[in-house]
Backbone bond lengths (Angstrom), bond angles and torsions (degrees), N, CA, C in turn:
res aa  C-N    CA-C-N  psi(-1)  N-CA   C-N-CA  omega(-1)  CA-C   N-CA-C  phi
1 X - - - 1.469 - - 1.520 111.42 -
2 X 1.388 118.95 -45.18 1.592 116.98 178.23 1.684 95.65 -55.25
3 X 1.037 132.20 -69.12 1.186 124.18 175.69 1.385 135.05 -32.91
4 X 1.170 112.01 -41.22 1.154 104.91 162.53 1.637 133.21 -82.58
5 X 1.431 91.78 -15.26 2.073 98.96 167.91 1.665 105.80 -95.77
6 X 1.468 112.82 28.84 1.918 109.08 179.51 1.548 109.49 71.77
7 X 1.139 151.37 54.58 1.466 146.63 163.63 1.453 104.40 -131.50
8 X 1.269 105.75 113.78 1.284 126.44 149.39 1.139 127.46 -91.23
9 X 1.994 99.23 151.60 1.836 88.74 163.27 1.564 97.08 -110.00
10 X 1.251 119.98 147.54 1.866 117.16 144.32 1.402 103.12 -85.34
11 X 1.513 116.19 148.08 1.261 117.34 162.37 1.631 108.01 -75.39
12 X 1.310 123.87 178.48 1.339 148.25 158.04 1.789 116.30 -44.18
13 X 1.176 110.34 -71.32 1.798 105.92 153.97 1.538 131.87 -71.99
14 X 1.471 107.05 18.14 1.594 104.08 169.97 1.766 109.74 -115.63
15 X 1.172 94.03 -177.33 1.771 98.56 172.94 1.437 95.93 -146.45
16 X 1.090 134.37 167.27 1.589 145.07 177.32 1.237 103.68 -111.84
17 X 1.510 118.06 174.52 1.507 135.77 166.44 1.642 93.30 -150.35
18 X 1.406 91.92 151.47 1.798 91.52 -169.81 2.115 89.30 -131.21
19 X 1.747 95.31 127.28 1.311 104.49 175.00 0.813 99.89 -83.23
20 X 1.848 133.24 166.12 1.327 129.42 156.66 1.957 98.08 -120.18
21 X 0.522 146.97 -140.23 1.530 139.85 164.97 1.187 122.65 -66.11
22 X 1.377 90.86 69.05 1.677 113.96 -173.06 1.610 130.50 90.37
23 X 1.643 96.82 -22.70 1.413 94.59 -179.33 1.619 108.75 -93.65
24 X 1.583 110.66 167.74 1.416 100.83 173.38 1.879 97.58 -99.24
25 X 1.063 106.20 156.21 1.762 125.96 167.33 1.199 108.52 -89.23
26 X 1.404 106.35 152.06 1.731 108.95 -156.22 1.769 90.31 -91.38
27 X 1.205 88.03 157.36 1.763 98.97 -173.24 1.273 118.55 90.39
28 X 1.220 107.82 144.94 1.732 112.87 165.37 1.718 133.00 -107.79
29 X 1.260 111.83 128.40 1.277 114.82 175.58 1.128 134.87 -25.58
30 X 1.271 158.86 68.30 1.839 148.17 -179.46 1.311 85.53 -32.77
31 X 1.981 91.00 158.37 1.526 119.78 149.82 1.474 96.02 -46.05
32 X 1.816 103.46 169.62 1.114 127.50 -176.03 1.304 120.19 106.49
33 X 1.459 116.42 -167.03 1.355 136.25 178.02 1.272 116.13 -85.02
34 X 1.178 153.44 54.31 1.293 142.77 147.46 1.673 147.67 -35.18
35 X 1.088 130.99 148.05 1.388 128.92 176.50 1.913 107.02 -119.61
36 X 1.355 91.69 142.65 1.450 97.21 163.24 1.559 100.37 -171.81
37 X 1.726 118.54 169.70 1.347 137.23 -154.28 1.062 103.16 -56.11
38 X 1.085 138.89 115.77 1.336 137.94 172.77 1.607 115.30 -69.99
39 X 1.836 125.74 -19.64 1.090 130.89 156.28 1.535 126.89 -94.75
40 X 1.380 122.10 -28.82 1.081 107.12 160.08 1.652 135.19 -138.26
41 X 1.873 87.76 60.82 1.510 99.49 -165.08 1.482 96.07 -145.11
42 X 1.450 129.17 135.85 1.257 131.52 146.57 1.356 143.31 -89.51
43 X 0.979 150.08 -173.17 1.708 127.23 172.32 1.714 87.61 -166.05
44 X 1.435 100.13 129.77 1.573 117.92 175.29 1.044 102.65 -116.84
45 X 1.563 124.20 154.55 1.279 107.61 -176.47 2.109 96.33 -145.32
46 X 1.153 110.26 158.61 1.583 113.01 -153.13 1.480 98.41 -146.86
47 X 1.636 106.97 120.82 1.131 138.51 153.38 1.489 103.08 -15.14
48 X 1.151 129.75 94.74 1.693 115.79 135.39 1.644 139.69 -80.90
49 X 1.406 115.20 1.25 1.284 107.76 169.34 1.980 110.77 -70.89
50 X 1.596 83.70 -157.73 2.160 102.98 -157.88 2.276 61.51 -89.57
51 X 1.329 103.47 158.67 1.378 146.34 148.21 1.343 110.39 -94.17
52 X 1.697 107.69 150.59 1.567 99.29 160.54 1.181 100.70 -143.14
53 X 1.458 131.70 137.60 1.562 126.40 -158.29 1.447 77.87 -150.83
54 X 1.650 102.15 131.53 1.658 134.58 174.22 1.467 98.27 -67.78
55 X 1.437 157.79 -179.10 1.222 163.16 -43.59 1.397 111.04 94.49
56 X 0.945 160.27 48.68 1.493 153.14 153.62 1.355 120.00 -3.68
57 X 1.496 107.38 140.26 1.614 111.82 -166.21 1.443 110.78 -48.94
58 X 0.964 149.19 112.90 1.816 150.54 171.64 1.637 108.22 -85.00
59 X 1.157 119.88 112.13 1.196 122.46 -179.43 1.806 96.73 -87.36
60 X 1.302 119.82 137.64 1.166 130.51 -176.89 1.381 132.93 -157.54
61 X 1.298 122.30 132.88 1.788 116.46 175.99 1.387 118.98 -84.73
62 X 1.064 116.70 133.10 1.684 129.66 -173.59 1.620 86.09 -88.57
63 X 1.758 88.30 169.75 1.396 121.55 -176.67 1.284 97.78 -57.35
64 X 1.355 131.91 -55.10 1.817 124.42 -163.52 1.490 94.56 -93.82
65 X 1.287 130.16 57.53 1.604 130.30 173.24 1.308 107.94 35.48
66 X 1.963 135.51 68.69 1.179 116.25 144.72 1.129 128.89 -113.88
67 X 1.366 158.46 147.71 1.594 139.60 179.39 1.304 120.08 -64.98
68 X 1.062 135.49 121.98 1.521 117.88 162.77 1.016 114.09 -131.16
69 X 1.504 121.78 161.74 1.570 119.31 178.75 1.761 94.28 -109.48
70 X 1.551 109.34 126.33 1.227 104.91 171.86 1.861 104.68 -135.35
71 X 1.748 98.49 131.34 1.243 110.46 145.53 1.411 159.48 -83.69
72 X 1.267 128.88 156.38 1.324 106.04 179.36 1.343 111.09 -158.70
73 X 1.668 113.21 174.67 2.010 103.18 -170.97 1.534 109.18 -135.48
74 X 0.692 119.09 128.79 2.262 112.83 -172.98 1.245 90.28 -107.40
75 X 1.249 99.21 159.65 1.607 141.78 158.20 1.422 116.59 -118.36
76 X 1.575 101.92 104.68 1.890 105.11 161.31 1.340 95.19 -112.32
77 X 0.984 79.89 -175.07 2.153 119.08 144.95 1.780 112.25 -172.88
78 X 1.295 92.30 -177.37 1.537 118.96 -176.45 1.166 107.56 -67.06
79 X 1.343 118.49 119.56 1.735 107.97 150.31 1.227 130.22 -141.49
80 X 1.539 119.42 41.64 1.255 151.06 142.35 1.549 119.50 -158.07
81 X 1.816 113.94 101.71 1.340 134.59 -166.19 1.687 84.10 -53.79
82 X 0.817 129.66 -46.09 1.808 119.44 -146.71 1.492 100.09 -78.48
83 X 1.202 131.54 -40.23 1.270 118.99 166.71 1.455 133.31 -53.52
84 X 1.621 87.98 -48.45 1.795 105.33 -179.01 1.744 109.78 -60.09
85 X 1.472 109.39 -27.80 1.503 91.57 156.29 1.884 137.59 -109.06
86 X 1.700 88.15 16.01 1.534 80.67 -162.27 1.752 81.04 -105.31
87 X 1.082 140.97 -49.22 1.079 133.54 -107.99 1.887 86.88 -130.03
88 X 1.181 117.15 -25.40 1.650 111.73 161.32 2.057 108.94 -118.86
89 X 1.012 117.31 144.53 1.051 113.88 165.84 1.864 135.47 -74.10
90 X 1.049 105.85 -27.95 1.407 119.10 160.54 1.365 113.69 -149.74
91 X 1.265 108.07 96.34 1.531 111.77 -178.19 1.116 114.16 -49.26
92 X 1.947 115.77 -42.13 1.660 96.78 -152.45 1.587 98.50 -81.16
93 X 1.214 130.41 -30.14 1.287 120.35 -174.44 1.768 98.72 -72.23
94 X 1.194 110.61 2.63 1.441 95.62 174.65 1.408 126.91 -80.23
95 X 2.142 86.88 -42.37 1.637 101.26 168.80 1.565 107.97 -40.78
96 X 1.425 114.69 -75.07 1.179 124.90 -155.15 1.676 110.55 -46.68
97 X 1.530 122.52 -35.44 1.094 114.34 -178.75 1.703 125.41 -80.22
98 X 1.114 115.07 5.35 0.986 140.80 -152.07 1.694 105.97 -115.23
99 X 1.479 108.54 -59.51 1.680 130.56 153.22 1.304 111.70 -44.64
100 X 1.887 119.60 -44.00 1.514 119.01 169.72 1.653 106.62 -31.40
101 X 1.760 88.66 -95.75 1.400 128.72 -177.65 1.553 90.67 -22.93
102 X 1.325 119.44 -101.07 1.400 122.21 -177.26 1.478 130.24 -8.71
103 X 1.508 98.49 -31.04 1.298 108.58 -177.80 1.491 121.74 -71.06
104 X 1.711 100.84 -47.02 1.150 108.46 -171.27 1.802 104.31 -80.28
105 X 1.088 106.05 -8.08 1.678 96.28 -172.96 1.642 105.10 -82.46
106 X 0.931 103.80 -21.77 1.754 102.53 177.35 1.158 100.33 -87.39
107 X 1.189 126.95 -62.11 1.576 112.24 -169.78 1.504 103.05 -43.45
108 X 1.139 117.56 -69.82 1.655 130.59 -171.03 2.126 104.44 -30.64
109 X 1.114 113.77 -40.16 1.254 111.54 175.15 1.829 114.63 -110.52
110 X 1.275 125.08 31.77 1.240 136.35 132.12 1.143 135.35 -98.49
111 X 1.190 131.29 144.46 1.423 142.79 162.59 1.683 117.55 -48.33
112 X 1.617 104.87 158.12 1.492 95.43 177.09 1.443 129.61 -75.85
113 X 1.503 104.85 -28.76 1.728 128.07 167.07 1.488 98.89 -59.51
114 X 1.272 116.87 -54.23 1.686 103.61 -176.68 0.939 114.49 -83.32
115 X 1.504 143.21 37.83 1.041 141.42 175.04 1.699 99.98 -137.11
116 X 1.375 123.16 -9.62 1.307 123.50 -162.26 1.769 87.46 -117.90
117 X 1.228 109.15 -26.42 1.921 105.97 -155.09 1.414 85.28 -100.49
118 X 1.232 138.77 -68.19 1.693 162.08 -164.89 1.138 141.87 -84.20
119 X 1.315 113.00 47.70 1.417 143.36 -133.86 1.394 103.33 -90.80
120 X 1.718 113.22 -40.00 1.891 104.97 -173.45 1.771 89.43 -98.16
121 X 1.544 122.15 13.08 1.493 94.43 159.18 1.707 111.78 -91.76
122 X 1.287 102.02 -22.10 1.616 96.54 174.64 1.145 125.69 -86.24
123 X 1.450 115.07 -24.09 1.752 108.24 158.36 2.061 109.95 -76.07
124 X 1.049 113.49 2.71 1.253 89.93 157.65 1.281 127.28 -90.88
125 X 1.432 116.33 -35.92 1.640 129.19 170.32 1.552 97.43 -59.90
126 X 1.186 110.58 -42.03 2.021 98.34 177.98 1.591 112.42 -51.78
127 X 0.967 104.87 -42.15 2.161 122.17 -172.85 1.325 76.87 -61.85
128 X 1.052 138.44 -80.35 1.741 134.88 -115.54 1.636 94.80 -87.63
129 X 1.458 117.30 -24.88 1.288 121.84 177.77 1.171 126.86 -83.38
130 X 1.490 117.19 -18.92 1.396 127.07 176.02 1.585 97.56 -108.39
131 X 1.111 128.07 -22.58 1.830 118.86 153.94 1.127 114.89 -42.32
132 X 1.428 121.03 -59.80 1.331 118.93 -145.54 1.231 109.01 -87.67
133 X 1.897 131.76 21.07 1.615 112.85 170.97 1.754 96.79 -123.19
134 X 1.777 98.47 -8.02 1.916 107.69 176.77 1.343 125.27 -72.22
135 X 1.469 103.57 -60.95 1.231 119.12 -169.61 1.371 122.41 -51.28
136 X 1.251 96.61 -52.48 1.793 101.56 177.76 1.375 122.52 -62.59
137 X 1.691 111.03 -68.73 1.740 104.05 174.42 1.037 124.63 -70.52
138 X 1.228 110.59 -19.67 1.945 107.31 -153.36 2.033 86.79 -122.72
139 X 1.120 123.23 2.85 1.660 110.49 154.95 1.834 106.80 76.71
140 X 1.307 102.29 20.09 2.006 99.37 178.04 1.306 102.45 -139.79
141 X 1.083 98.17 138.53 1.563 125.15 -169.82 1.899 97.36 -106.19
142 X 0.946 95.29 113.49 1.953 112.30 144.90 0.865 116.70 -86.49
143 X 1.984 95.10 113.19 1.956 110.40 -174.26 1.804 97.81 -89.07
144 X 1.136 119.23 -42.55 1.760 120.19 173.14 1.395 116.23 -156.03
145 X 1.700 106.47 151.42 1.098 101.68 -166.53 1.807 92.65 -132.45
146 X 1.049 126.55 133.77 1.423 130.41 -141.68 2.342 92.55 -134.43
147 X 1.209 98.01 117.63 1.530 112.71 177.67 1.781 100.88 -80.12
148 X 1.079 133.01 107.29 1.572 148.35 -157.30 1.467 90.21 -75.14
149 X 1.347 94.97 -84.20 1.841 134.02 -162.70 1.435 140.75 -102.27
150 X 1.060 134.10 91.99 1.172 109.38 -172.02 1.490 109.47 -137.24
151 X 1.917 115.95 123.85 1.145 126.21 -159.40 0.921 130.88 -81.99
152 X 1.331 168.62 121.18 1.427 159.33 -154.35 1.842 106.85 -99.01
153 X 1.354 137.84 163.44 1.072 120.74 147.07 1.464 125.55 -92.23
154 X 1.303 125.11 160.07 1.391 120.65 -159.23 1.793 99.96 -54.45
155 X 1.157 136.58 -31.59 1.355 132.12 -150.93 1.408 95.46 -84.13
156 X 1.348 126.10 -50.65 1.845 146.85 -175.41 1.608 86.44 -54.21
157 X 1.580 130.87 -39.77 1.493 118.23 -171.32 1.266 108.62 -56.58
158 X 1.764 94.85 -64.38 1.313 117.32 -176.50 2.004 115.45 -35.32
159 X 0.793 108.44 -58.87 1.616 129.40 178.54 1.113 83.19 -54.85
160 X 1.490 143.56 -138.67 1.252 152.33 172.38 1.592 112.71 29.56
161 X 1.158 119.50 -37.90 1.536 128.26 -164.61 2.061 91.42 -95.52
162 X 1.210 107.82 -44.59 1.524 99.68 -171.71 1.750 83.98 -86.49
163 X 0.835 145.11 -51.64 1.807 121.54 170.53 1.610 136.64 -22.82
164 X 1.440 73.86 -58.56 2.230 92.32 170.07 1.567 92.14 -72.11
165 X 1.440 140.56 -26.29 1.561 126.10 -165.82 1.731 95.21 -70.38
166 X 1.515 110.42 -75.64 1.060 128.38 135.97 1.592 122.70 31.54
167 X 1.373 98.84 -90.26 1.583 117.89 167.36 1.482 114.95 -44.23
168 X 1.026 106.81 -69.33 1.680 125.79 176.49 1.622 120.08 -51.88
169 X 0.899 89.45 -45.89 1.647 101.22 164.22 1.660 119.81 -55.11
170 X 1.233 93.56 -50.47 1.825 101.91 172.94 1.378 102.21 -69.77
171 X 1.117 136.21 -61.63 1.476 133.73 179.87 1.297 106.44 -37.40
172 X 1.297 115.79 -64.87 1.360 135.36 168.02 1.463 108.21 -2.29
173 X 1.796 100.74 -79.02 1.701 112.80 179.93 1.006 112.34 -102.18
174 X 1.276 124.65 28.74 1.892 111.60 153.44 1.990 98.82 -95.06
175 X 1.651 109.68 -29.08 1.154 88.67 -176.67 1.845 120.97 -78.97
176 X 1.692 97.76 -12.20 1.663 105.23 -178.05 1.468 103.84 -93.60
177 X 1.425 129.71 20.65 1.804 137.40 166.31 1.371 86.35 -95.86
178 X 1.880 112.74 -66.89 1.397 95.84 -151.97 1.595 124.95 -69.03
179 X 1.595 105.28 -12.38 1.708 113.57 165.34 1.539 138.23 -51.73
180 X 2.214 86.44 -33.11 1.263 113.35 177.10 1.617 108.50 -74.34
181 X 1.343 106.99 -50.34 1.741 99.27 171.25 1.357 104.09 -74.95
182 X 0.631 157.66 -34.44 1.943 130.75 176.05 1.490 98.39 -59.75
183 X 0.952 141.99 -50.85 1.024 154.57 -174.74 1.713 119.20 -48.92
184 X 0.924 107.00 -51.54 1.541 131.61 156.13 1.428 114.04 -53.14
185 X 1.498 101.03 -47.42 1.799 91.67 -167.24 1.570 93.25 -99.31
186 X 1.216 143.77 8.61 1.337 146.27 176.70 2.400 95.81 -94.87
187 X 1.324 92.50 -53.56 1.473 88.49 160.37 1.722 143.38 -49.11
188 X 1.565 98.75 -43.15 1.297 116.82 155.64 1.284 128.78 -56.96
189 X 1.117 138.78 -33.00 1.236 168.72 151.73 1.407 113.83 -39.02
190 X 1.910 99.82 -63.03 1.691 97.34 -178.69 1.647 99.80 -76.38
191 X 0.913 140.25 -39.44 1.560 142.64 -159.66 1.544 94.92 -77.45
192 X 1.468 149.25 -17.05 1.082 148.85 -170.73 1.650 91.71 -87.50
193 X 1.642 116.47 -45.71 1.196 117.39 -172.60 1.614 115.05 -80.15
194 X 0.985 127.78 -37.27 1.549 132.27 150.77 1.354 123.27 -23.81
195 X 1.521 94.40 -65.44 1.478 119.55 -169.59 1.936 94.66 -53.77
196 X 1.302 133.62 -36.52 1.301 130.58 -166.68 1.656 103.00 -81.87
197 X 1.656 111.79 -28.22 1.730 108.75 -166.53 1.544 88.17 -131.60
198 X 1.642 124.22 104.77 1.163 138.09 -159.26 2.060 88.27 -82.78
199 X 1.830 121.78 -29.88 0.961 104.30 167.77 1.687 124.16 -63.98
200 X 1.094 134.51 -48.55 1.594 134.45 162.19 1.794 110.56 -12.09
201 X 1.270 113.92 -65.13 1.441 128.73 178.12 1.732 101.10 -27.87
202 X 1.782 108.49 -62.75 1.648 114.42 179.16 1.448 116.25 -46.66
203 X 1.961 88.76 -45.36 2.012 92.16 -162.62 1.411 97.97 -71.18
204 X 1.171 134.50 -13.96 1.611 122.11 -179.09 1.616 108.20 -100.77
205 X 1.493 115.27 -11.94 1.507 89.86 175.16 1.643 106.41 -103.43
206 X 1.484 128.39 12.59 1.354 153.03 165.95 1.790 103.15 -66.56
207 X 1.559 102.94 -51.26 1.477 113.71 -176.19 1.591 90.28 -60.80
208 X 1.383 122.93 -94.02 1.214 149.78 177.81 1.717 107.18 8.91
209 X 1.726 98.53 -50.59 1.487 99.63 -173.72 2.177 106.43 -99.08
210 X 1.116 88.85 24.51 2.180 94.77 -178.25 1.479 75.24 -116.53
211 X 1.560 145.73 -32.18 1.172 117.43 -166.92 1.395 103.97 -97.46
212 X 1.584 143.56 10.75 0.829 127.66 -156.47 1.359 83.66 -139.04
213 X 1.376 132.55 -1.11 1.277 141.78 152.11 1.314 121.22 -67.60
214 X 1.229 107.86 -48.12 1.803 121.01 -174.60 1.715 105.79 -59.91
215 X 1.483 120.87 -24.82 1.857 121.87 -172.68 1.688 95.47 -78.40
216 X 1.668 121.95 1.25 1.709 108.59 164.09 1.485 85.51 52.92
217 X 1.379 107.56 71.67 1.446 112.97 142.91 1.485 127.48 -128.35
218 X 1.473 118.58 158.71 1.554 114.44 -169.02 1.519 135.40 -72.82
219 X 1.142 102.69 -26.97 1.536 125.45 171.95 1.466 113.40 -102.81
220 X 1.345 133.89 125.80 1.659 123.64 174.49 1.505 96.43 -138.51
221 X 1.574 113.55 105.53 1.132 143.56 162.92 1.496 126.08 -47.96
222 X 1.125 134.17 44.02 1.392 129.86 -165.21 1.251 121.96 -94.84
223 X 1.136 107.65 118.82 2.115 128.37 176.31 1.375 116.60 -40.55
224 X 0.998 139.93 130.04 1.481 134.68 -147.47 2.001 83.85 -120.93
225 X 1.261 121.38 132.84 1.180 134.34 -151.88 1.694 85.94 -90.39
226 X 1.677 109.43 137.99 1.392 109.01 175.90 1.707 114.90 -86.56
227 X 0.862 89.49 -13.04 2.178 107.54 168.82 1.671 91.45 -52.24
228 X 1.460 98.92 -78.02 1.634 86.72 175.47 1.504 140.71 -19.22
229 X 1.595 95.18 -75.68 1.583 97.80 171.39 1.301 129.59 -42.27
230 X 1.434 107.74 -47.92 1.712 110.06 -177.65 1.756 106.69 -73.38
231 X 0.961 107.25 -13.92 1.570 103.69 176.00 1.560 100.91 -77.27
232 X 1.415 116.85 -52.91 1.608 125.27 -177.94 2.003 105.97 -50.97
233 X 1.400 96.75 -32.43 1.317 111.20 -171.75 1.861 113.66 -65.86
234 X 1.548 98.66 -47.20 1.362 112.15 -173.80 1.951 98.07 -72.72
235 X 0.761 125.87 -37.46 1.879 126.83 -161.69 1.636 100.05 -88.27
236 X 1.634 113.36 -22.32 1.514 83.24 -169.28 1.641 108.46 -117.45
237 X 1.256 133.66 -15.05 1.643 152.48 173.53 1.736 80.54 -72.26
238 X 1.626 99.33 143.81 1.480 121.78 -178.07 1.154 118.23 -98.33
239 X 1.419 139.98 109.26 1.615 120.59 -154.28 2.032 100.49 -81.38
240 X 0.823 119.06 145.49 1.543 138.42 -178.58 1.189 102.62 -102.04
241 X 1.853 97.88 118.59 1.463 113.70 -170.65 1.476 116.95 -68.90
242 X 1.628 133.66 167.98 1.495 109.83 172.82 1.816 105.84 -98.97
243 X 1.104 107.87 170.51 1.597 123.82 -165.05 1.771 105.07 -99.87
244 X 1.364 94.54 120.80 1.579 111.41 -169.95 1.577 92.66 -82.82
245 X 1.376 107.56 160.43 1.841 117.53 -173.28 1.397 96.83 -72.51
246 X 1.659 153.41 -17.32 1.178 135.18 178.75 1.896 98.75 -92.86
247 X 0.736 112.45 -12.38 1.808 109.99 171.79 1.113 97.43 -71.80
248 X 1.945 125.99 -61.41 1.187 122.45 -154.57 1.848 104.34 -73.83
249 X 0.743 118.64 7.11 1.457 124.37 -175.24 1.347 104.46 -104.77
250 X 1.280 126.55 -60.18 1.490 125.56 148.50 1.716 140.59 -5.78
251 X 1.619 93.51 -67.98 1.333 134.91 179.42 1.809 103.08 -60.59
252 X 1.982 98.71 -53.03 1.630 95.30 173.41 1.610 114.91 -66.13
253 X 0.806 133.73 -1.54 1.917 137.98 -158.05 1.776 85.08 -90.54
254 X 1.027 77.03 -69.63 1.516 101.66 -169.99 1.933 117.66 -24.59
255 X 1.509 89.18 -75.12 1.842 100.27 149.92 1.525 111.59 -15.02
256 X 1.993 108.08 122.48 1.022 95.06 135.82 1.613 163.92 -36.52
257 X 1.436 148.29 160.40 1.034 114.06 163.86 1.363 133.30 -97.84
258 X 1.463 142.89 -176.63 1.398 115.82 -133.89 1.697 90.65 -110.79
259 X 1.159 114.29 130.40 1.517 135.38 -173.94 1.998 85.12 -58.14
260 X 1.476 135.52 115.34 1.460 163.57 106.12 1.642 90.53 6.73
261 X 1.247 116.20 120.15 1.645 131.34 160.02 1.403 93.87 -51.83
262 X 1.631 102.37 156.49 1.506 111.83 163.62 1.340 108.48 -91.80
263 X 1.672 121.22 156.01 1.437 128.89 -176.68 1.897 92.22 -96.10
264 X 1.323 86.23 144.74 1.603 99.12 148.94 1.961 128.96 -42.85
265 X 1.303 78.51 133.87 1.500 99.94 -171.21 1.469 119.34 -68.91
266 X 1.319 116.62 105.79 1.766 124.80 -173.27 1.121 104.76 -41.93
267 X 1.453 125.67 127.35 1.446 131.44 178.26 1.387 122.90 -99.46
268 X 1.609 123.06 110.18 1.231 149.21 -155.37 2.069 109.77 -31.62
269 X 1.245 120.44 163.55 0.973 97.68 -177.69 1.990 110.66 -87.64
270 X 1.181 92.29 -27.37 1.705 103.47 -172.04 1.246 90.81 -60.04
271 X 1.156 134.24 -31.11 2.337 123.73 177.74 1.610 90.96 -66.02
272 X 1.133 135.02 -40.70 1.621 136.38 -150.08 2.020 90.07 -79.18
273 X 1.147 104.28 -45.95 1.566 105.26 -177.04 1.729 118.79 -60.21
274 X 1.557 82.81 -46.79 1.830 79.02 -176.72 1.210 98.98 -93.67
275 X 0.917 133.60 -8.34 1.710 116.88 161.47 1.480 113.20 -49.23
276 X 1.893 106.56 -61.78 1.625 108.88 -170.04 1.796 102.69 -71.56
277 X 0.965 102.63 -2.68 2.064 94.58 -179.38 1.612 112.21 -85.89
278 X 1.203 109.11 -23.30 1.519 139.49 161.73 1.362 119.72 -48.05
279 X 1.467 109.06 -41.19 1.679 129.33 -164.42 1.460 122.05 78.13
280 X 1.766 108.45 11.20 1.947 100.93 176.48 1.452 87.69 -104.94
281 X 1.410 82.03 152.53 1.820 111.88 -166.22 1.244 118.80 -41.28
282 X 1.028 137.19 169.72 1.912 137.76 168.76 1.051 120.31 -106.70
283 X 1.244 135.73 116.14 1.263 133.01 -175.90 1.619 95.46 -116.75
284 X 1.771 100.27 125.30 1.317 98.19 146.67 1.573 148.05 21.47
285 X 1.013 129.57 113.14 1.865 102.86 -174.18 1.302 93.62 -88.43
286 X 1.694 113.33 -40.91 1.886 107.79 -164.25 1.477 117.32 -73.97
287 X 1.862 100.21 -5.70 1.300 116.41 169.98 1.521 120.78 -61.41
């Protein structure tokens, strides 16, 4: 019955526009109870809350040639009813086509790192790009526009995954070099200090064998210190005095005397005969 005597309500999140025979009347309706012609008046009435419209997967090539499929989701609303119906015919499919396009034009001129690392700089260029063809004619403002998804192909994973291995790996051994040089020059250091207190050398290889005692093992291998030996060496070998010139004079007396070479053996006379019957020379026998 209100309807049919002209009374409307707007809700609280709507606004009206009032046709008159076709035209709209300037101004917009508040919430509430209103009246208008029930014969030659219409009243439309328009969403003022946020919208939220999904983005559909966009398959797209980045700046360094990779494919990706990227999604995404906006937030508008209305903020002048009279445009949003005079001046586009279906806004929301307008947003959305608009959020498409937009979508792919940014991705298409970003990189894959800036699109994977830098995420609220590209949803801001997304806002400002899908603002700037709404707001003005068609009366809706995009409060944020939020990048969901974005897909890699299996090979771009693959790559990426042996990169970060890669990475880590180098970190890996620059930090187990530079441990090794501290390590080294912390070694140098103790062996410089050793080297001055030859006892230290004992007290650390004393430690060495209490810590290798404490793992309760069955066999304990321990290095027998060469300090030792030569000490054992010096106390128990008898040193041998040296020999004064009336000993060594002594010592010679003492000596047998020295056994005379033997002379050559007198050579028979019967060799002396057939030698000279021969015709080689004669020599002497006592010669």
């Amino acid at each position: 019955m209100a309807d049919v005597f002209g009374f409307r309500i707007i809700r609280q999140y709507e606004q009206g526009i009032v046709f008159r025979f076709g035209r709209a009347l300037p101004g917009v309706r508040k919430p509430g109870l209103i009246w208008i012609n029930p014969f030659t008046s219409r009243l439309t009435k328009v969403n003022m809350q946020i919208a939220v419209v999904g983005v559909p997967a966009q398959e797209t090539i980045t700046r360094d040639n990779v494919t990706l499929k990227v999604d995404a989701v906006v937030y508008y609303r209305v903020v002048d009813p009279l445009k949003a119906l005079i001046n586009v015919q279906n806004y929301q499919l307008a947003v959305s086509q608009v959020a498409q396009t937009s979508l792919r034009a940014v991705t298409g001129r970003s990189n894959m790192d800036t699109l994977l690392s830098e995420r609220e700089h590209v949803n801001a260029e997304l806002k400002d790009v899908i603002d700037a063809p709404t707001e003005g004619p068609w009366g809706i403002r995009v409060e944020r526009v939020e990048v969901k998804d974005i897909s890699l192909p299996e090979s771009m994973k693959r790559s990426m995954s042996r990169q970060a291995e890669a990475e880590r790996e180098r970190r890996a051994r620059i930090i187990a070099a530079d441990g090794e040089y501290q390590a080294s020059k912390k070694l140098a250091q103790a062996a410089s200090v050793m080297a001055a207190d030859p006892a230290a050398l004992q007290l650390r290889l004393l430690q060495t064998v209490v810590e290798v005692a404490a793992e309760k093992n069955s066999t304990l291998v321990m290095p027998f210190p060469v300090e030792l030996l030569r000490f054992f060496d010096r106390t128990v070998l008898p040193t041998t005095p040296a020999l004064t010139p009336a000993d060594a004079e002594d010592e010679a007396a003492t000596l047998p005397p020295p056994t005379p070479a033997a002379l050559p053996a007198r050579q028979p006379a019967s060799t002396a005969a057939i030698t000279a019957l021969n015709g080689a020379p004669t020599t002497d026998a006592a010669g």
